[in-house]
N, C-alpha and C positions, 0 to 999 in steps of 0.2 A: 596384812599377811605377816607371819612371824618372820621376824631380822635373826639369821643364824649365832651363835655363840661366839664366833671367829671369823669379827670381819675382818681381821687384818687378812687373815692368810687365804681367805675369799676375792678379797680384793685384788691381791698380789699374783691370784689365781687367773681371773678375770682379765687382768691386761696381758693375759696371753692371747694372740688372737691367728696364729696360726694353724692350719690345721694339718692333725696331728696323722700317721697311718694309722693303719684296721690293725690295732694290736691288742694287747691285755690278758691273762690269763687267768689262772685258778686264784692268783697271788691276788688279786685286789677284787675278787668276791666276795661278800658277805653270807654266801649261802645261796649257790644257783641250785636250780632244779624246781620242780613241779610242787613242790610240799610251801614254799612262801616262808618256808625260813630264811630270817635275815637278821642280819647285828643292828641292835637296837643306835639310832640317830642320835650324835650331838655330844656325845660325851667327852671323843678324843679332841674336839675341837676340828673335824676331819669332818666335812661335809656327808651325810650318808643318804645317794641317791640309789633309790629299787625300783627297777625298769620291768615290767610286769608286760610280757608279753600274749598276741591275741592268739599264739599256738604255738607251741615248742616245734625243734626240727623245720620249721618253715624258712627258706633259707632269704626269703624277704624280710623275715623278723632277726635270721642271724645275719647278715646287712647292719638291720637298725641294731643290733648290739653291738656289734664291731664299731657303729660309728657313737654310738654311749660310752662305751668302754673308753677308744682311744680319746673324748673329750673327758673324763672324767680324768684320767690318769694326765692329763696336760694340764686340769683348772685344777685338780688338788683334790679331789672328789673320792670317796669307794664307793663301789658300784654293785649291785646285787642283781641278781636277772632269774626272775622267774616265769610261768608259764602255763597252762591248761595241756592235758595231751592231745583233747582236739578243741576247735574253734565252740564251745560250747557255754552261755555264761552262766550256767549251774555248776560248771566248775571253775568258771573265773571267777565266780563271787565269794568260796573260803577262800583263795589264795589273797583277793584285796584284802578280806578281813583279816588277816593272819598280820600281812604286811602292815599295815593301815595301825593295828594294833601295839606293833614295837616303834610306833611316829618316827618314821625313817622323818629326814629331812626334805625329803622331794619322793614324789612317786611319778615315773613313767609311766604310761598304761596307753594299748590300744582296747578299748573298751569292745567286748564283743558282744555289746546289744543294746541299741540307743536307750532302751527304757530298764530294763534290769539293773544296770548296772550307774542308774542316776542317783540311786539314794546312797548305796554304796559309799559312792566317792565322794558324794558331797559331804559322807558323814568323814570322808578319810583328810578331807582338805580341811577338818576345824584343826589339823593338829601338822599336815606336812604341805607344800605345796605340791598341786598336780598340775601337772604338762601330759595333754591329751596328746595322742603319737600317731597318726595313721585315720585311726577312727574317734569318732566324737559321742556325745549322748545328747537327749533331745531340749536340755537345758546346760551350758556348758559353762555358766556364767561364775561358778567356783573356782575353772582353772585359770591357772594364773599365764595360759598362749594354746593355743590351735595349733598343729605345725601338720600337715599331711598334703600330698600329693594332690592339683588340679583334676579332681578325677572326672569331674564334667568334659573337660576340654581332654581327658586321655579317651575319653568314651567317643569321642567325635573324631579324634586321630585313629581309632580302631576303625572308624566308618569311613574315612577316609583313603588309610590304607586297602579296605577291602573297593574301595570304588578304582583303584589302580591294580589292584588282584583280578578283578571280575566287571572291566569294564564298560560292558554289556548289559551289565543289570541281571536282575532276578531276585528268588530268595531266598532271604537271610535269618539267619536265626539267633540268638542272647542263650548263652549258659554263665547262668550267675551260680554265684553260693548260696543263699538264700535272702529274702527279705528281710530287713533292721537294721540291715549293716551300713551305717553312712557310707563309706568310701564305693562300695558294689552297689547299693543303690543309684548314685551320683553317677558311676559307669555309662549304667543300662538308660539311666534320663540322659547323658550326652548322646551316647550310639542313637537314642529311639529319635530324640529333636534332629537331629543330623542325618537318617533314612527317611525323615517326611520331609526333608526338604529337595530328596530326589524321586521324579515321581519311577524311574525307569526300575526302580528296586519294593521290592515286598516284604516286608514286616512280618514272621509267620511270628514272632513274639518271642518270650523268657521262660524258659523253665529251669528250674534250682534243682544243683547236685549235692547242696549240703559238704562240702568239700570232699565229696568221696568220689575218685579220680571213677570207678566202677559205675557207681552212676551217673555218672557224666558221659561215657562210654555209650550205655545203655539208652539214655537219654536219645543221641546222635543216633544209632543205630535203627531207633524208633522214627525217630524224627526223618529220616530218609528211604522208611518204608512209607511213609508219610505222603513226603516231600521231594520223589526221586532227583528233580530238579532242583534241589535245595543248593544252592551256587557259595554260598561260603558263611562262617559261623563265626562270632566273636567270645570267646570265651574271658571272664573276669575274672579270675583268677589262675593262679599254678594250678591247683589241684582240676579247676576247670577246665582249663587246656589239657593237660597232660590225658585227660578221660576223653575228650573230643579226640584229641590224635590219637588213642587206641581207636575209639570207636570211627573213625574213618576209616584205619588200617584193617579194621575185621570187617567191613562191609566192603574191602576191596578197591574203594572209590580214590585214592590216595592220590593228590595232582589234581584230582576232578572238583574238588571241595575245598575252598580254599578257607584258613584258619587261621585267624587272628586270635592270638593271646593278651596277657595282661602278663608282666610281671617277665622275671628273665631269671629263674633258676636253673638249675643245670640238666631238668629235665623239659623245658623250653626249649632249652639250646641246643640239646641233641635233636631235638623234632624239626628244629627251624635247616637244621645240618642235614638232616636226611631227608626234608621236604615237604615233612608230614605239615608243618606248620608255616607258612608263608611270609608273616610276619609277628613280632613280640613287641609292646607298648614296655620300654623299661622306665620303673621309678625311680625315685632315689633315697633308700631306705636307708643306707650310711647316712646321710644329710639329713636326714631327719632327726634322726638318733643323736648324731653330736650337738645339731640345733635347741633339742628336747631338753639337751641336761644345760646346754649353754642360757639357754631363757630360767631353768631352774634356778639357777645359781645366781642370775642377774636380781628374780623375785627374790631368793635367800636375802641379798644384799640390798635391798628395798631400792634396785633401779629399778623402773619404768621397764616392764616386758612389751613386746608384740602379739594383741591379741590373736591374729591370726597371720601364718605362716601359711605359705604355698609352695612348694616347689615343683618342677617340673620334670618333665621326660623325655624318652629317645626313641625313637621308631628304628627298629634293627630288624635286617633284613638278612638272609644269606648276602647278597653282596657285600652289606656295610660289619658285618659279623666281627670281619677280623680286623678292621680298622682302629683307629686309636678310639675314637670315639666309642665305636661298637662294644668294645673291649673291656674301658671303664663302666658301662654300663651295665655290666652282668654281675649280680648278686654270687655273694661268698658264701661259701660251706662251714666255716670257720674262722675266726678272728685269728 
């Protein structure tokens, strides 16, 4: 791996080891927004890491910038933050090339599609290192750490929380985003190992809303002309919840259907406040983010990274909502 230009002031960066708050602004961007403009890497002697997110507006991905930002600005870093408008990798693939092209120092990236976006990046890491964030691709062996959420073991706490929701048994149902996606793949195989291992509950299966909260709605509303007795849902993502708790509330059933999410944005939070949603699986998308540029910089300076990173999560309840724990656990609007 390339050794940056400026190892003193890398170094000097590096034996910072506290962490820092969700800060950072316009002032230490290279060029946010949806277009992959960024200040070309290496010149000022200034580390230049572009954190390439797997959807703009997603407030689990402005989390992980909040927590890029505030390590960048502690280790001596600038930091650039781009994006797709939706989870799509025919548009995530000119933004890496854009990026990839002016060989920032480090690329962030949640990859949004195990296989689209493998050649991409492997062509992006002959010239920056890459730190996979969230999601991975089906050969990951270019980046230089993994760092994303246990999502096996979140997918079995979702199953778990609905066996203390509903514990009577019956059936249940998966609203993912679609198939490819490491991290919602990984969900749906924890929840599905986790409902075979109780016989008292029924598997009616996964159907994908493509991240469109409407068909996710649609989805539920179907699924419960279906499945009158459908007893409770786990949805994988924001956008999948927030569609499940409409479509509970317009088929009237609301209390009766109990709904576990993924994720803790602020329209989770009001569902979980008003009841439509029972429980939220929170990640920890700050910690990622700081972790992400913290390993970059370690590769810049040829220490020894961690190939793989795990972090973990918080089961939040109405009861534990407002608690300290509950509290920190909830994804930011803005750094």
């Amino acid at each position: 791996m390339r050794l940056h230009r400026s190892m003193t002031i890398l170094a000097a960066a590096l034996a910072t080891t506290g962490l820092a708050a969700c800060g950072g602004g316009d002032a230490d961007s290279g060029g946010d927004g949806a277009d992959g403009t960024q200040a070309e890497g290496g010149s000022s002697g200034t580390p230049q890491v572009a954190f390439i997110q797997g959807v703009i507006g997603d407030n689990f991905y402005i989390s992980m910038e909040c927590g890029v930002r505030a390590a960048a600005e502690e280790m001596g870093a600038e930091v650039s933050v781009q994006g797709p408008q939706r989870w799509d990798p025919a548009l995530q693939q000119p933004i890496v090339t854009s990026v990839s092209a002016n060989e920032p120092d480090a690329i962030l990236i949640a990859p949004n599609d195990v296989t689209a976006l493998q050649r991409p990046l492997e062509d992006a890491a002959e010239n920056s290192e890459v730190v996979l964030v969230d999601t991975t691709v089906e050969d990951p062996s270019f980046a230089v750490s993994e760092i994303a959420s246990d999502n096996v073991g979140g997918g079995a706490a979702a199953f778990e929380a609905i066996q203390e929701l509903a514990p009577d048994g019956g059936k249940v149902l998966v609203i993912d985003n679609q198939p490819g996606i490491s991290t919602s793949d990984d969900r749906v195989q924890g929840f599905e190992e986790a409902v075979a291992q109780d016989d008292s509950f029924e598997y009616v299966g996964v159907e994908y809303a493509q991240n469109q909260p409407a068909r996710a709605a649609s989805i539920v509303t179907s699924a419960l002309q279906r499945d009158p007795d459908l007893v409770a849902i786990f949805a994988t993502n924001i956008f999948s919840a927030e569609g499940a708790a409409t479509g509970i509330e317009q088929a009237g059933v609301s209390g009766e259907v109990q709904v576990v999410g993924f994720d803790a944005g602020p329209a989770q939070v009001e569902a979980l406040e008003d009841g439509t949603v029972q429980a939220i699986i929170a990640q920890q998308p700050y910690e990622i983010g700081y972790q992400g540029v913290e390993q970059a910089l370690m590769a810049l300076e040829g220490e020894e990274t961690e190939a793989q990173i795990q972090t973990g999560f918080t089961i939040v309840t109405a009861d534990t909502l407002d608690s300290e724990e509950g509290q920190a656990a909830l994804y930011a609007s803005e750094c």
